[in-house]
C-alpha positions in Angstrom: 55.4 173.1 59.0 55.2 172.0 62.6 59.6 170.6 63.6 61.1 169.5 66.6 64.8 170.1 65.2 67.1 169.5 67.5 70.3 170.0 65.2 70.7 172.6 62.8 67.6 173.9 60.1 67.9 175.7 57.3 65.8 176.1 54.3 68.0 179.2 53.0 66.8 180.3 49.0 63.7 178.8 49.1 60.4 179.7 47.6 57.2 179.5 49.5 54.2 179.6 46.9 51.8 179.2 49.3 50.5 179.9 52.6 53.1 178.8 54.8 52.7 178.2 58.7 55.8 177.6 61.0 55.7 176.1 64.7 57.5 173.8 67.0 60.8 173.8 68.4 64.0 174.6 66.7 66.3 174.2 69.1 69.6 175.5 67.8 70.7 178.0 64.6 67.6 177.8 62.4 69.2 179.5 58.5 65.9 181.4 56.6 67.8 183.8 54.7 67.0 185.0 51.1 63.8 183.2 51.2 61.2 184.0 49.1 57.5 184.2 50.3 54.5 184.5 48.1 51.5 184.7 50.1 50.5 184.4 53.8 53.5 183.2 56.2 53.2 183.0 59.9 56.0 181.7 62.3 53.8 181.0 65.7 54.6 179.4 69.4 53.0 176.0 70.5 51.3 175.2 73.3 50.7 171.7 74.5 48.1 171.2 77.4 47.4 168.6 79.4 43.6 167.8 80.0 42.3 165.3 82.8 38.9 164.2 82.7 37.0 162.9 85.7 33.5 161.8 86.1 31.8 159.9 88.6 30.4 157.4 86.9 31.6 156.0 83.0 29.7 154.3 80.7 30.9 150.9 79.8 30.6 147.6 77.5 28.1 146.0 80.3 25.5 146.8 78.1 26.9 145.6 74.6 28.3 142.3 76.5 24.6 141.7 77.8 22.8 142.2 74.7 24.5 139.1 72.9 23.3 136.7 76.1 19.8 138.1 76.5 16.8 137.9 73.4 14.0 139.5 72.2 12.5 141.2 74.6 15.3 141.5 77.4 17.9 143.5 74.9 15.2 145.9 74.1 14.4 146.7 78.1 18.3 146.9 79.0 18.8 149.3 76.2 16.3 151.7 77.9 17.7 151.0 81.3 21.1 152.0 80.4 20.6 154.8 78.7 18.5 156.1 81.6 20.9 155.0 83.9 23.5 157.1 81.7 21.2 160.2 81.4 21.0 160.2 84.8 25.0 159.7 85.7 25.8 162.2 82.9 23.3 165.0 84.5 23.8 164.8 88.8 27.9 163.5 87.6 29.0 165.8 84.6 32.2 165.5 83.6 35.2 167.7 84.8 37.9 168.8 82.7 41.0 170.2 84.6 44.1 171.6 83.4 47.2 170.7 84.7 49.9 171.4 82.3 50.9 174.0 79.6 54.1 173.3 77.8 54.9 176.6 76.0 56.9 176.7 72.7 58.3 180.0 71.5 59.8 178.2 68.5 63.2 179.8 68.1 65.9 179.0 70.8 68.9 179.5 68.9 70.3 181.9 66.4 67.8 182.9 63.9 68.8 184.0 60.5 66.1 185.7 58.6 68.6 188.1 57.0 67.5 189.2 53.0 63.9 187.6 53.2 61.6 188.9 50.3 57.5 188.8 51.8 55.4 189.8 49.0 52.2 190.1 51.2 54.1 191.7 53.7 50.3 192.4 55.5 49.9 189.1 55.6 52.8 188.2 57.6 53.0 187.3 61.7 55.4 186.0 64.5 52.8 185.1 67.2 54.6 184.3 70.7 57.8 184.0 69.3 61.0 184.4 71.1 63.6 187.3 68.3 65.9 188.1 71.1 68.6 185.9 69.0 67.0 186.8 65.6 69.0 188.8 62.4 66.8 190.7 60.1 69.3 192.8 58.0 68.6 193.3 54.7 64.8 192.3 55.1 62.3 194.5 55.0 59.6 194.6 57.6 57.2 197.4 56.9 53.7 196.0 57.4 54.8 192.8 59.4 53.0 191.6 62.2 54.4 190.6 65.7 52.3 189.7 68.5 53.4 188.5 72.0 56.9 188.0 70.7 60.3 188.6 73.3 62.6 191.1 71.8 64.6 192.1 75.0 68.7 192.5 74.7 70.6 192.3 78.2 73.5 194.0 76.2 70.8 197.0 75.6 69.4 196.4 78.8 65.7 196.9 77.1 63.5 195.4 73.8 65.8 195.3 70.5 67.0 193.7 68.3 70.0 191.3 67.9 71.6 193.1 64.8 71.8 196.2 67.1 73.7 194.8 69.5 75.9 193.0 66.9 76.9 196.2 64.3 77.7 198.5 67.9 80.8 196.5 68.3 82.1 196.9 64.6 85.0 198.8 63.6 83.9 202.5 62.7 83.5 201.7 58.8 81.4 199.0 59.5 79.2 200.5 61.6 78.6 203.5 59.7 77.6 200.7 56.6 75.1 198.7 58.2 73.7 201.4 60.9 70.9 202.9 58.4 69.6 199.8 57.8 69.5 199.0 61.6 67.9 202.1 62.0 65.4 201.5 59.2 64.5 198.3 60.8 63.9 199.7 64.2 61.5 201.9 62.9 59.8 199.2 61.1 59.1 196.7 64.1 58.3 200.1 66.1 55.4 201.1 63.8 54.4 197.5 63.8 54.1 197.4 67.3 52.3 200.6 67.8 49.7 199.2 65.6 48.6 196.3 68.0 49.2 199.1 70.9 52.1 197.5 72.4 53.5 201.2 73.4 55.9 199.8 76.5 58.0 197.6 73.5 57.5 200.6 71.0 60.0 203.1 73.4 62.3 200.9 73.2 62.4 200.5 69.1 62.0 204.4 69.4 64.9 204.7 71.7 67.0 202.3 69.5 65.9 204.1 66.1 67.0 207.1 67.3 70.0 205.9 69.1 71.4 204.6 65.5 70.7 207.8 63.9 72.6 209.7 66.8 75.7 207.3 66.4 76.3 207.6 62.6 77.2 211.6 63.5 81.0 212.6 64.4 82.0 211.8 67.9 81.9 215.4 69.1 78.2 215.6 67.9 77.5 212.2 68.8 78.1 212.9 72.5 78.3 216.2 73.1 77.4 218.6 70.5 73.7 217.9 68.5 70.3 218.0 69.9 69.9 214.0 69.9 72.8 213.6 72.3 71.1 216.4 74.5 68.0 214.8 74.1 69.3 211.2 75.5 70.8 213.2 78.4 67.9 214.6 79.8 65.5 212.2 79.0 66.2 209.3 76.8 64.5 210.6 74.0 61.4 211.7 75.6 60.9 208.2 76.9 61.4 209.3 80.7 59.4 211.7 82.3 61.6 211.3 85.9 65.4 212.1 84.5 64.2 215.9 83.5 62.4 216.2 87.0 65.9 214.9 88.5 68.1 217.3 86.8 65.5 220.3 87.1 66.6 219.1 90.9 70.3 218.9 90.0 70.6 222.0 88.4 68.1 223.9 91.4 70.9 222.7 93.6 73.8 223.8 91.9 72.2 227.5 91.4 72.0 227.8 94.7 75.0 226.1 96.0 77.0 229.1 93.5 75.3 231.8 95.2 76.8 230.0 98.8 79.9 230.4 97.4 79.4 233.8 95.9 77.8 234.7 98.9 78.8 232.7 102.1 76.0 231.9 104.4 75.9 234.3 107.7 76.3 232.9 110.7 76.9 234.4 114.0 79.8 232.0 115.6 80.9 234.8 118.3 76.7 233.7 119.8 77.6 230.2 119.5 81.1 230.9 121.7 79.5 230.1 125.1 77.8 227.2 124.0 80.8 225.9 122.4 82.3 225.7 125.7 79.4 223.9 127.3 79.2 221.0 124.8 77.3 217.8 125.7 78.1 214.4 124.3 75.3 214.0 123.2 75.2 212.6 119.3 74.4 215.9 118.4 75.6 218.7 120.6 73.9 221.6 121.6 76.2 223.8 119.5 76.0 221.9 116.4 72.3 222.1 116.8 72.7 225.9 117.3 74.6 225.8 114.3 72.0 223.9 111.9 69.3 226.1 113.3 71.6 229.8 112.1 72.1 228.1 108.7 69.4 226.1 107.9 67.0 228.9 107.0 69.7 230.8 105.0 69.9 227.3 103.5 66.5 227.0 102.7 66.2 230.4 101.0 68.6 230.3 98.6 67.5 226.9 97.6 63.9 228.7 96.9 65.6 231.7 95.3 67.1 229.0 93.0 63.5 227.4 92.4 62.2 231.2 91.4 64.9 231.8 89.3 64.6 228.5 87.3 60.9 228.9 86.9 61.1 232.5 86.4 59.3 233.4 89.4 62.1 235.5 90.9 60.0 238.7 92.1 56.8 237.6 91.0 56.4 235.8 94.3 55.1 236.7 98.3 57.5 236.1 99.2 61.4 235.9 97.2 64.3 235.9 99.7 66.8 238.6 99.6 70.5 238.0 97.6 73.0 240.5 96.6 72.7 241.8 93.4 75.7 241.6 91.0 76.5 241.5 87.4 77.7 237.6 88.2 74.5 236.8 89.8 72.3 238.6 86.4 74.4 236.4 84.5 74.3 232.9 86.8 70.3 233.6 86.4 70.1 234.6 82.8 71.6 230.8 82.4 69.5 229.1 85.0 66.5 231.2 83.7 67.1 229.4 80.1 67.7 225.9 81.5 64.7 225.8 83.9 61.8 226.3 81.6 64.1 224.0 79.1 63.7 221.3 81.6 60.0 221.8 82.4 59.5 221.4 78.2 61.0 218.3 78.4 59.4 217.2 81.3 55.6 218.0 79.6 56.9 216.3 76.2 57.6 213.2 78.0 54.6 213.2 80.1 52.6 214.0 76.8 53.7 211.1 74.8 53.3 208.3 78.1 49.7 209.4 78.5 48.6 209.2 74.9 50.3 205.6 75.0 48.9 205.0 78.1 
């Protein structure tokens, strides 16, 4: 079936029993639902280029016109003439083709209903170019479908989805606890699907949104706060980002050591700094404020690596590891630190693991 519909389509309850082939345009809601499919079904994009052909020289009705005036002998010897006059023109002037216009089709530019579809071949069964950002698929099963090439992306997700995600987040709580599973179940479908044609980039976002679902059907305080998948999102968006655990391994390195600073305040010698404080330049930065950043800039600097040691339990092990009070605080502040670095560097090496074997 190959529409321009430029109203309203719907074909809702029908029965396909053969192979059935959808393209075009549909350029508002277009209703599929409950539809039953027998064999192969594809819904594809269209693509319309526009070919000019140029040559230097054309072959015309001369000839044709000439042969009714001339007889016998005469039409036989223009034949040959023209068609080595033709030869010739087609070989040292061949023609050129040149394309200068594609007119894509991605076939669905309104709401798309393809809720409670039955596909019996569900193999043989394809959306090729086809634009689901506005397409529902609750209740229909898609284990085993196909989609190439097609534009799933949600700007209320801010990545690749689908529409009923979007949709069942902004239900009252009874709602959404209903119809999340079968979101859920249908993320994982179209993520599978998509790892089978390699298209990893789309597939973390289907794996984000599949586990997303599940995390949200859990009480509020484990949905946010107290279960491994709302930890998991925290650090690293369920393993789909390898640069959130590096930043909070940097976070957390920073915090370590800005506890010890306040357990332990930096050292610095003001009573050297007294005769330069009288002496002060106006210069943007002063000689005594320089003076200053010079006495605690490498205290500064070694806690910060003390911090670094501690989180990957290095503390001792290194040249050199700079010197901090001991105290039953400080055992404890690095029991915790010692327990969240390595943490961090696991999730780190999970993330990187699963981008290079998509890679």
């Amino acid at each position: 079936m190959n529409s321009k519909s430029k109203g309203a389509f719907g074909i809702e309850r029908s029965r396909f029993c053969a192979d059935t082939y959808f393209s075009g345009r549909f350029e508002h809601r277009a209703n599929f639902n409950m539809c039953l499919f027998m064999e192969e079904v594809r819904f594809k994009h269209t693509r319309n280029v526009v070919i000019k052909a140029g040559s230097a020289k054309e072959r015309s009705g001369l000839t044709a016109s000439r042969m009714k005036r001339f007889k016998g002998w005469t039409k036989e010897l223009l034949e040959r003439i023209a068609s080595t006059i033709h030869a010739w023109s087609k070989k040292h002037f061949p023609v050129e083709l040149k394309e200068e216009e594609k007119n894509l089709s991605s076939l669905f530019y309104g709401e798309t209903h393809l809720e409670n579809i039955r596909f019996e071949k569900p193999s043989r069964v394809f959306f090729d170019g086809v634009d689901l950002a506005k397409a529902r698929f609750l209740g229909t099963a898609l284990g085993g479908v196909g989609f190439l090439g097609c534009n799933f992306y949600q700007p209320g997700l801010r990545r690749n989805g689908i529409f009923d995600e979007g949709w069942v987040i902004g239900l009252s709580y009874i709602d959404k606890m209903r119809l999340l599973p079968a979101v859920e179940q249908l993320n994982r479908d179209i993520r599978l699907s998509l790892e089978h044609v390699k298209s990893f980039s789309k597939a973390n976002d289907f794996y984000v949104g599949e586990i997303d679902c599940r995390r949200r059907q859990l009480s509020f305080l484990k949905a946010y706060f107290l279960s491994i998948p709302a930890l998991y999102k925290v650090l690293s968006d369920y393993g789909t980002s390898a640069l959130r655990p590096c930043l909070w391994f940097f976070f957390f390195g920073c915090l370590h050591a800005a506890i010890i600073a306040k357990l332990f305040p930096l050292n610095v010698e003001i009573q050297d700094l007294g005769s330069l404080h009288q002496n002060r330049s106006f210069l943007l930065f002063d000689t005594y404020e320089l003076s200053a950043i010079d006495h605690v800039w490498p205290q500064a600097r070694d806690r910060l690596l003390y911090s670094l040691q501690v989180m990957t339990l290095q503390q001792g092990r290194s040249v050199y590891t700079p010197e901090v009070p001991a105290s039953a605080a400080i055992g404890f502040l690095n029991l915790v630190f010692q327990i969240l670095g390595p943490a961090l560097i696991a999730v780190t090496a999970l993330a990187l693991r699963v981008q290079i074997r998509r890679f």
